[in-house]
Backbone as a ProteinNet text record, in pm:
[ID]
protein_1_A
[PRIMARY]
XXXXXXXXXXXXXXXXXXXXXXXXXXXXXXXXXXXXXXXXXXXXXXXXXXXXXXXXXXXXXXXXXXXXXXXXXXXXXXXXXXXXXXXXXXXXXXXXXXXXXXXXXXXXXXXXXXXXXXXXXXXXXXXXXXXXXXXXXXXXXXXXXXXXXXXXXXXXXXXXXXXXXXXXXXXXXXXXXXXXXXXXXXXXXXXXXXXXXXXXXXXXXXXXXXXXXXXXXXXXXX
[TERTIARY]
9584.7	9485.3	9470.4	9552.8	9629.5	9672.9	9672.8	9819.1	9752.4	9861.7	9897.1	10032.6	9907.9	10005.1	10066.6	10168.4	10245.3	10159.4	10125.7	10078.5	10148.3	10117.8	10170.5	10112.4	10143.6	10061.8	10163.5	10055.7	10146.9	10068.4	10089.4	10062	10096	10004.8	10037.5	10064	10154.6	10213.4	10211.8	10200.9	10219	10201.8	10145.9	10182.9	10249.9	10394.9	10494.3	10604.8	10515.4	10605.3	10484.9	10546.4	10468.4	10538.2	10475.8	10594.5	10509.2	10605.6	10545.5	10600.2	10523.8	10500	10535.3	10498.2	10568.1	10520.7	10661.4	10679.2	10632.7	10600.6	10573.9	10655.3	10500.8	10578.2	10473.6	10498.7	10431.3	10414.5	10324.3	10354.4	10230.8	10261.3	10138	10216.3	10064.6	10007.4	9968	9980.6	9942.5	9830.7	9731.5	9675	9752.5	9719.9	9749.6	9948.4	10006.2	10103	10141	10270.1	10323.7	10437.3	10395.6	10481.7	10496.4	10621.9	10693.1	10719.6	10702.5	10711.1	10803.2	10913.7	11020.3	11094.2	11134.3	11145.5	11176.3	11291.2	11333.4	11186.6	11249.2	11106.9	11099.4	10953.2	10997.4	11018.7	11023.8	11058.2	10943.4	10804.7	10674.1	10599.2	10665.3	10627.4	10459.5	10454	10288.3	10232.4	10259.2	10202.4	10134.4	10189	10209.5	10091.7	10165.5	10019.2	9892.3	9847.3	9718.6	9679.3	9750.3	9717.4	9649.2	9743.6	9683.7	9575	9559	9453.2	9348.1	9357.6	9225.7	9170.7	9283.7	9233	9289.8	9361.7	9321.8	9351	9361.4	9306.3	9485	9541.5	9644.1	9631	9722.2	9706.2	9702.1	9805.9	9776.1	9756.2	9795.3	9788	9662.4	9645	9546.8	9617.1	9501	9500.9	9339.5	9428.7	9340.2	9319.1	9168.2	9201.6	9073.4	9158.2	9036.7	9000	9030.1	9016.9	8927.7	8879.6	8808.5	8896.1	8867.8	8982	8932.6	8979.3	8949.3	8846.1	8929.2	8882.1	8712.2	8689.5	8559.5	8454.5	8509.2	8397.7	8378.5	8279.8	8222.6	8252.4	8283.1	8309	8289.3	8112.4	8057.1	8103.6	8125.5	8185.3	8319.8	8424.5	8517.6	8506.8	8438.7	8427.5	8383.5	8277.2	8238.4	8341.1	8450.1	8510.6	8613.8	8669.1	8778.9	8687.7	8620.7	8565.5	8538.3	8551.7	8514.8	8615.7	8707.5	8828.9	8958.1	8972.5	9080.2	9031.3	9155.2	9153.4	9287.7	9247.6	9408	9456.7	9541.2	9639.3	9718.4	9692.3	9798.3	9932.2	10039.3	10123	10051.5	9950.7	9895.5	9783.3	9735.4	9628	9515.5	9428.2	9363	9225.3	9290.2	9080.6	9036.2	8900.5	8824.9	8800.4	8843.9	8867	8780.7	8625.5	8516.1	8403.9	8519.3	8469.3	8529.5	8482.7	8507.9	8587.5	8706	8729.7	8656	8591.7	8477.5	8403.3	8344.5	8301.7	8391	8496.7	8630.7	8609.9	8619.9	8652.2	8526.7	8409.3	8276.7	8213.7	8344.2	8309.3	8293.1	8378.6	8391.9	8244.6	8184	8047.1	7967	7947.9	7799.8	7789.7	7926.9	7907.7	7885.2	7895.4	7895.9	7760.7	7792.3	7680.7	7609.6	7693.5	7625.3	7562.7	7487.2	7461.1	7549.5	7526.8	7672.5	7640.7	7752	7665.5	7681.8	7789	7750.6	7727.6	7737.8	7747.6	7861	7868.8	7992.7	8000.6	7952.4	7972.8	8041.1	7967.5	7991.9	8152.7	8193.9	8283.8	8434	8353.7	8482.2	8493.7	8420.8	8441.6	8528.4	8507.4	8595.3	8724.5	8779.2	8878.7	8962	8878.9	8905.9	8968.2	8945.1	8986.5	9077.4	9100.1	9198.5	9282.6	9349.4	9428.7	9455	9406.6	9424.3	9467.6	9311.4	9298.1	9150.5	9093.2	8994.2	8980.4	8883.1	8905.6	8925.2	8919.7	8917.9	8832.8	8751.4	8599.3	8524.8	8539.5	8487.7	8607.7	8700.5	8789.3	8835	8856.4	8897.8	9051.1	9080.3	9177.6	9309.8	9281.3	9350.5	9332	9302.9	9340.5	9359.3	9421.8	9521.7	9598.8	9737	9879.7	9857.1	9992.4	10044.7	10003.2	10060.4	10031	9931.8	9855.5	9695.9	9606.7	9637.5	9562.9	9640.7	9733	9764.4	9684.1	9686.9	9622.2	9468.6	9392.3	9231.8	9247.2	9350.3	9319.7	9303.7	9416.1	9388.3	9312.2	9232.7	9066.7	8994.6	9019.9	8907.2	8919.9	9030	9075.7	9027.9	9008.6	8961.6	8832.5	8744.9	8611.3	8539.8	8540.5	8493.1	8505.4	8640.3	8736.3	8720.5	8850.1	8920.7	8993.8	9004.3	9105.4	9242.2	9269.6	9398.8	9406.5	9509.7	9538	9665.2	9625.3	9732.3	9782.6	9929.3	9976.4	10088.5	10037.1	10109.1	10197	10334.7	10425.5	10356.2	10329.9	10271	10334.6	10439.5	10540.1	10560.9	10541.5	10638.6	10618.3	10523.1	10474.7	10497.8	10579.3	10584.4	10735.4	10792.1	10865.6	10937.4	11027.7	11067.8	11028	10996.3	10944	10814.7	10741	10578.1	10591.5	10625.4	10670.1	10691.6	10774.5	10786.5	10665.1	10604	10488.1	10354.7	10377.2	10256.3	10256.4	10363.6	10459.1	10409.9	10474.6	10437.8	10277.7	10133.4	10015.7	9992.9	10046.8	10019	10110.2	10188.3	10208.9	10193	10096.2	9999.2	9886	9787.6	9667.9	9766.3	9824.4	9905.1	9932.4	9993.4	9960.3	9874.8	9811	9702.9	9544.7	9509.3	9401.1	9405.7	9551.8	9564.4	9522.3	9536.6	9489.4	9591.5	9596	9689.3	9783.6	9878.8	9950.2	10045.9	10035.6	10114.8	10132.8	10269.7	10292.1	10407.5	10411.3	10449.1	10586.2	10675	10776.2	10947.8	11023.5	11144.4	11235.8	11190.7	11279.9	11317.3	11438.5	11451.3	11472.7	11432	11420.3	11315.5	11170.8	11048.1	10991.8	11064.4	11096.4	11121.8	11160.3	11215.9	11124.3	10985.6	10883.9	10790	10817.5	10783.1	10829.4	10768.9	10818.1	10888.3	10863.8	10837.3	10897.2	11015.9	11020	11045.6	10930	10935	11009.1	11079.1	11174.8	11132.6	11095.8	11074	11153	11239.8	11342.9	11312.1	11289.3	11315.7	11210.5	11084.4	10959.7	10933	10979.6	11013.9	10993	10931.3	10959	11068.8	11178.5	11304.5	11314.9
13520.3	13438.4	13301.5	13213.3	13106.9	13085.8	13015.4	13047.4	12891.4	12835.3	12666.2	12721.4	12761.4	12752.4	12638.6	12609.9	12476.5	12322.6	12326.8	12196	12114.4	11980	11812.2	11738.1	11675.1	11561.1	11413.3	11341.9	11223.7	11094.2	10970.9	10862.6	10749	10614.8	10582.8	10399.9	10353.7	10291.4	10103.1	10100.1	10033.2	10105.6	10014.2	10053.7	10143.5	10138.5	10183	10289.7	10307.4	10403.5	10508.2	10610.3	10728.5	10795.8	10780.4	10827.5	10978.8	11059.4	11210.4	11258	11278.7	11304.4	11480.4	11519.7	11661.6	11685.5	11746.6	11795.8	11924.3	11960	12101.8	12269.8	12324.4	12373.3	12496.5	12613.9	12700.5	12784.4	12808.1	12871.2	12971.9	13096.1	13161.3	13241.5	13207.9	13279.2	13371.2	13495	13621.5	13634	13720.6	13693.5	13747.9	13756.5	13786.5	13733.8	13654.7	13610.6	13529.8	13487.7	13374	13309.5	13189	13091.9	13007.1	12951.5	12817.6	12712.7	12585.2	12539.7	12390.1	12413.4	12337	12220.8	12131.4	12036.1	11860.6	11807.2	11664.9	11535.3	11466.5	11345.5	11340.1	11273	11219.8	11367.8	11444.3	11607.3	11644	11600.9	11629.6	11719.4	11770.9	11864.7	11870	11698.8	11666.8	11695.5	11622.2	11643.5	11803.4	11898.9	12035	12067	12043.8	12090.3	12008.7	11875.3	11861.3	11916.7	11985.9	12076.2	12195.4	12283.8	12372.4	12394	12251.9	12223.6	12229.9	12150	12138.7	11992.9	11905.6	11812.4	11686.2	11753.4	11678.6	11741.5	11669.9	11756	11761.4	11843.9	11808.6	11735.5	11619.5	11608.3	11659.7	11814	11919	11989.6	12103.3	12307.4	12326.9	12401.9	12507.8	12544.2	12540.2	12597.3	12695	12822.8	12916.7	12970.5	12964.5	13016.4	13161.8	13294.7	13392.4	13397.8	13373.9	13411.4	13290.6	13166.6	13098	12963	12918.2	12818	12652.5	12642	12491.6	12383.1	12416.7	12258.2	12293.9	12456.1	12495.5	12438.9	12378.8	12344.9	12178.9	12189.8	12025.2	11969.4	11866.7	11846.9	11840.5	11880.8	11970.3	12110.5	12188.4	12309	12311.6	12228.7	12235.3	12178	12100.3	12063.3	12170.6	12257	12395.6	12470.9	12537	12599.3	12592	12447.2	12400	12441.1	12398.4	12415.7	12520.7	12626.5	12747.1	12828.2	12828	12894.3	12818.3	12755.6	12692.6	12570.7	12617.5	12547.5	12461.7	12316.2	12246.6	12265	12196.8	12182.2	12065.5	11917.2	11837.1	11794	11700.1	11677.6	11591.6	11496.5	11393.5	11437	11567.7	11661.3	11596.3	11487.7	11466.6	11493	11487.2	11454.7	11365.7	11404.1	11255.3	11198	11130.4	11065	11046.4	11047	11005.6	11165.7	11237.6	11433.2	11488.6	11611.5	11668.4	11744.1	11823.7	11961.9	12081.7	12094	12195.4	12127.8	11999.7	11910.6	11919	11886.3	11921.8	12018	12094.8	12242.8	12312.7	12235.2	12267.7	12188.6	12107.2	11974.2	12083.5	12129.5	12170.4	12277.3	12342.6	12396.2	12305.4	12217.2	12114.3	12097.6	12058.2	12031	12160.4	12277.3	12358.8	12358.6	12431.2	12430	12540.8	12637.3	12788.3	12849.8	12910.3	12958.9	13026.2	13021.4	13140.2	13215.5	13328.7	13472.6	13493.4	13412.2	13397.2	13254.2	13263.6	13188.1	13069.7	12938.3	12865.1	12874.5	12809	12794.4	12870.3	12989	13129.5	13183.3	13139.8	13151.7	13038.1	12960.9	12822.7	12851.8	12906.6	12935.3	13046.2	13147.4	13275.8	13279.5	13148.2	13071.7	13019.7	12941.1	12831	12949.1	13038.1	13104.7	13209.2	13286.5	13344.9	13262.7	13121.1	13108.4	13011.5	12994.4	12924.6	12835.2	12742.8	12641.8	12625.8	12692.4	12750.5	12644	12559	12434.6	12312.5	12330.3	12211.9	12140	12244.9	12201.3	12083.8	12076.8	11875.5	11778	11802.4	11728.8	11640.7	11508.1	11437	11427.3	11405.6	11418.1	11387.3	11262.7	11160.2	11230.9	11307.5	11382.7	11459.3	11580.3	11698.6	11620.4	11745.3	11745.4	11730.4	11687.5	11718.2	11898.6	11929.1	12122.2	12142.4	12106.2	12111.8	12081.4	11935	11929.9	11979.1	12012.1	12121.4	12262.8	12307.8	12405.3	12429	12264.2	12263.5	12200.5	12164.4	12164	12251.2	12400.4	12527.1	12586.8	12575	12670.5	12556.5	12412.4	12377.2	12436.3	12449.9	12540.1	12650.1	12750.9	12865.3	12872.9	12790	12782.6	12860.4	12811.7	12852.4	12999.8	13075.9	13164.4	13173	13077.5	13059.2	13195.2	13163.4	13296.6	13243.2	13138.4	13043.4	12922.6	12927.5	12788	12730.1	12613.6	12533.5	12427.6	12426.9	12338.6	12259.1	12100.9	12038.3	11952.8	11967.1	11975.7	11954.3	12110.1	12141.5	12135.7	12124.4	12067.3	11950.6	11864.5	11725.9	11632	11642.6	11531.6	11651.1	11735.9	11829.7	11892.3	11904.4	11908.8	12060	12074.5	12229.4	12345.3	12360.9	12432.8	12453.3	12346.1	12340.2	12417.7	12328.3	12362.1	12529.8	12601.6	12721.6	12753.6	12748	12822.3	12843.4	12693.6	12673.4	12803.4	12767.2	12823.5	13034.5	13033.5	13191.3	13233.1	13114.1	13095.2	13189.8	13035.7	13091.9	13223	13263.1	13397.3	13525.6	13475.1	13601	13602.5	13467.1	13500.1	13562.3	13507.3	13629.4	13796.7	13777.3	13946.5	14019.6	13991.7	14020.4	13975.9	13847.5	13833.4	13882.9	13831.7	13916.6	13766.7	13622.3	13521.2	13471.6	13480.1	13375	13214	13227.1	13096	13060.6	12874.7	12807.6	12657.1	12696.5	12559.6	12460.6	12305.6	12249.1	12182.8	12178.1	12095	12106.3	11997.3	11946.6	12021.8	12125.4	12128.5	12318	12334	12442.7	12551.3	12549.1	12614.3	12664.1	12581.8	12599.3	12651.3	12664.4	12720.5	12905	12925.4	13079.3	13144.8	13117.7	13135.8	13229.1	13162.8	13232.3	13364.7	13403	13538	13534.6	13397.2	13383.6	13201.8	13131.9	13022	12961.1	12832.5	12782.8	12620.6	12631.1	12500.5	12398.1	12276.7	12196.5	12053.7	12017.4	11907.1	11860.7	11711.3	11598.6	11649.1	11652.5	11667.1	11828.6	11904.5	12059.7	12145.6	12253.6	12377.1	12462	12490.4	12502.4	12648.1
11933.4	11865	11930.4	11959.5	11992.7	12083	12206.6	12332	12378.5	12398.1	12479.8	12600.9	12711.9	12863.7	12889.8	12937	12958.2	12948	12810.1	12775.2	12761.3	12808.4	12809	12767	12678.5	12576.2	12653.6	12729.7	12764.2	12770.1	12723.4	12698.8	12826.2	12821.5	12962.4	12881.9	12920.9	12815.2	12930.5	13027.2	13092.1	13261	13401.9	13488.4	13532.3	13493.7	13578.4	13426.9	13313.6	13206.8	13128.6	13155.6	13054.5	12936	12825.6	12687.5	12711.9	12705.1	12672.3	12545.5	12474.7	12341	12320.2	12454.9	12408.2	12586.7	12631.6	12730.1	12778.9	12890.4	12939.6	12851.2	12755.2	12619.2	12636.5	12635.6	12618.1	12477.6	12364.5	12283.7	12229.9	12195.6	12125.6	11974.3	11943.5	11751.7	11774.7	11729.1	11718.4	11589.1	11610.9	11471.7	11398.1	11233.7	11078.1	11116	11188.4	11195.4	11079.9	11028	10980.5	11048	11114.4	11197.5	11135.9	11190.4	11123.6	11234.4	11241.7	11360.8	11305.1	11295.2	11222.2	11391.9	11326.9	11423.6	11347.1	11400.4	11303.3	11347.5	11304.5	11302.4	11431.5	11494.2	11625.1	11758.4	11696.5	11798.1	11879.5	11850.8	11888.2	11818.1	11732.9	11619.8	11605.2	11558.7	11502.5	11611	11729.3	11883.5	11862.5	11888.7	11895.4	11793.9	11680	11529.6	11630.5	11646.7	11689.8	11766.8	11895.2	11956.5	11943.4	11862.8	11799.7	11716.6	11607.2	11534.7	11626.7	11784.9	11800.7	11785.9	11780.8	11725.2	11789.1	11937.5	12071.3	12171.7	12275.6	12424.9	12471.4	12551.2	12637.9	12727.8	12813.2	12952.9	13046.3	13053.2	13125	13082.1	13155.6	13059	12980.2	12934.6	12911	12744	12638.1	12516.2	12495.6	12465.6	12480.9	12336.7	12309.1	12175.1	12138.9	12068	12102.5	12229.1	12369.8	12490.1	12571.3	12471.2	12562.8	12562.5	12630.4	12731.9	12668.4	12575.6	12566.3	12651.3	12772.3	12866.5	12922.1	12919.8	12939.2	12840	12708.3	12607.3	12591.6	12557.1	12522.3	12409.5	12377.6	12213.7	12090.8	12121.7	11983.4	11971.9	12085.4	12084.6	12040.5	12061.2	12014.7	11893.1	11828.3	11699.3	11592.3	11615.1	11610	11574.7	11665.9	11703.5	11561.3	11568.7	11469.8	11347.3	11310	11166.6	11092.3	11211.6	11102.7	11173.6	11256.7	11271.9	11219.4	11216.2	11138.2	11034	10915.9	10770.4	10788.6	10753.1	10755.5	10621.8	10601.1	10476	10511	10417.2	10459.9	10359.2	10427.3	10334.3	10210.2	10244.5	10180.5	10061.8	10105.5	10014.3	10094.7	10118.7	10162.1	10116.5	9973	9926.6	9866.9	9834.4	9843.8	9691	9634.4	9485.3	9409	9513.5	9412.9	9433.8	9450	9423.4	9347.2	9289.9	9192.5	9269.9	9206.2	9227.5	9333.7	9260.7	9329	9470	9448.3	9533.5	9664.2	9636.5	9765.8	9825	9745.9	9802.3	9903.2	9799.1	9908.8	10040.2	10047.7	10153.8	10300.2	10332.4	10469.5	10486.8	10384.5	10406.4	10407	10345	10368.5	10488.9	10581	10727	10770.4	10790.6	10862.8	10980.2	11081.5	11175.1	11216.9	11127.8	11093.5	10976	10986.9	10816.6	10759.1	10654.7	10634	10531.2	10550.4	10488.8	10324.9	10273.1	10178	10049.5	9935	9891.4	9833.3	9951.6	9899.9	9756.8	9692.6	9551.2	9464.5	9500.9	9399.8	9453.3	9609	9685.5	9586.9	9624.7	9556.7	9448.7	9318.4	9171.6	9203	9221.9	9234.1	9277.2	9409.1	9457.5	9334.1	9283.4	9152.5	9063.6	8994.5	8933.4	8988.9	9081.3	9142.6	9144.4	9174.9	9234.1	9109	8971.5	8857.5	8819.2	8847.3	8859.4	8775.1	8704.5	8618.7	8502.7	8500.4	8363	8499.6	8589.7	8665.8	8774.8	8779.3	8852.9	8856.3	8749	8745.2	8693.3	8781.8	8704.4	8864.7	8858.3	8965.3	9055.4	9148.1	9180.7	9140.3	9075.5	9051.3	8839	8852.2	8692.8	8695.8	8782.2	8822.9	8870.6	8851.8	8906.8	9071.8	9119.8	9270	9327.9	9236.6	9268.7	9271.7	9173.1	9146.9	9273.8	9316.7	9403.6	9528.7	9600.2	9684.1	9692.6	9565.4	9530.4	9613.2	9548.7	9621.1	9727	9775.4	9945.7	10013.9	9970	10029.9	10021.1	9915.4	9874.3	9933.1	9978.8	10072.5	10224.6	10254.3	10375.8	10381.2	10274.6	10259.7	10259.8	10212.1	10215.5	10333.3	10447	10537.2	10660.5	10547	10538.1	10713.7	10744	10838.8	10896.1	11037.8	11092.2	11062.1	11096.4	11070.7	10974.2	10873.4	10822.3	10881	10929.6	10988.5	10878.2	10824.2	10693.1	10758	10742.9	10780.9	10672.4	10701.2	10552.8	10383.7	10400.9	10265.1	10171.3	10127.7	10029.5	10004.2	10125	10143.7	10030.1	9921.9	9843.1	9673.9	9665.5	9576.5	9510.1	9407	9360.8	9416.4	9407.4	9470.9	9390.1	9269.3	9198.8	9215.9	9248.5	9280.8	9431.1	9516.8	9655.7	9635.2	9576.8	9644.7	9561.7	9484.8	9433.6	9545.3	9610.8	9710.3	9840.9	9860.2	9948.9	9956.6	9767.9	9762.8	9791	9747.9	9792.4	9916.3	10006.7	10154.7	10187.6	10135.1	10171.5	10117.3	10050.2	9969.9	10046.9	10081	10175.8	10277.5	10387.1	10476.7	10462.1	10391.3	10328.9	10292.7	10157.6	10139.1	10211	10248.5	10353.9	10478.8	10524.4	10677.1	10792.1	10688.7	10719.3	10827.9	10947.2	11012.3	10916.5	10925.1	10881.5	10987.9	10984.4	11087.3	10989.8	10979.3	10902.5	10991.2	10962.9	11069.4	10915.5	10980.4	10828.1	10966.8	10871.2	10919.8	10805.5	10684	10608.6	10643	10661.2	10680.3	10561.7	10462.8	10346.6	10352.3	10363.6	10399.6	10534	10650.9	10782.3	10735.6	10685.2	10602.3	10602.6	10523.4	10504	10571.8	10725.1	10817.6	10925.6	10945.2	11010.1	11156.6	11220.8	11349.5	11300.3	11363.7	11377.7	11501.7	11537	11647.8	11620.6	11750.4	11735.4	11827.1	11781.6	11868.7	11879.9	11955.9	11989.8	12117.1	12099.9	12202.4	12310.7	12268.9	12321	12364.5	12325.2	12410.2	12315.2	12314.9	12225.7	12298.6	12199.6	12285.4	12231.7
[MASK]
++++++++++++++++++++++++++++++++++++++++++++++++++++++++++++++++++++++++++++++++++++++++++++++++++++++++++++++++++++++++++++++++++++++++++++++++++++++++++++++++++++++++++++++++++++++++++++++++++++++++++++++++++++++++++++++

């Protein structure tokens, strides 16, 4: 699905010093996979997730995604590309305070740059209620729970029914009881959707999760 040939993410810090943020690292996602990409602060971990996201360039190597080669596209194409193949998930939830519920969830279709085949709306209600959260459609962020809004970050992820959701410590702001619930979420779309998952976290409880764990220390996927 996925493959980063020996990519280098490196920064130019002065004349004569380069910080490399993540060293010469090769890694691939298989589709309907669940990966874990566990790694302490500071490891390049995040480096790695933006990569994959799509959501910057390497200095070297090659990220190949579905068979076409990154560096071949322009940056509406890769903007394209991200938006309707991959759904994020953050630690922070990342929505917008003066939207509703539903509003969230339908953000990533308003932008879209394709038509699409069916109906968001009728899509996000059916979301909203599968995953029960039903009674909360017009309700603001900041008046649901932590779980709650975890919850509609992933049905905003889902919206655009992504090949991959990429979750970047999807727990980290969530109680362990909430946390594994989220947790059991994404590994029900996995199973049952057949949805690619790649979650990025330092906690190895949440590392388990996955079928496939990638380790990344002191700029390297090791």
């Amino acid at each position: 699905m996925i493959k980063l040939d020996k990519v280098v993410k490196s920064y130019k810090i002065d004349e004569e010093t380069t910080f490399y943020a993540l060293k010469e690292s090769s890694v691939e996602i298989k589709d309907k996979e669940f990966v874990s990409i566990i790694g302490p602060s500071g490891s390049g971990k995040s480096t790695l997730m933006h990569l994959i996201g799509l959501l910057d360039k390497p200095t070297s190597g090659e990220i190949i995604v579905q068979d076409k080669k990154i560096s071949k596209l322009n940056d509406d194409q890769i903007s394209s590309l991200r938006n309707e193949f991959i759904g994020f998930v953050f630690q922070q939830f990342n929505l917008i305070p003066k939207l509703t519920v539903l509003e969230n969830i339908l953000l990533p279709a308003f932008y879209a740059r394709k038509k699409l085949e069916y109906d968001p709306r009728e899509k996000a209600l059916g979301l909203i209620k599968r995953f029960g959260i039903q009674g909360k459609e017009n309700s603001y962020p900041n008046k649901i729970s932590g779980g709650q809004q975890q919850r509609v970050a992933i049905l905003r992820a889902l919206i655009m029914e992504p090949k991959m959701i990429l979750a970047d410590e999807p727990t980290g702001n969530l109680d362990s009881k909430t946390g594994t619930e989220i947790m059991e979420m994404l590994e029900t779309l996995n199973e049952d959707e057949k949805i690619t998952i790649a979650i990025v976290t330092h906690e190895v409880d949440i590392a388990k999760y996955g079928k496939r764990i990638i380790h990344v220390k002191d700029g390297r996927v090791v």
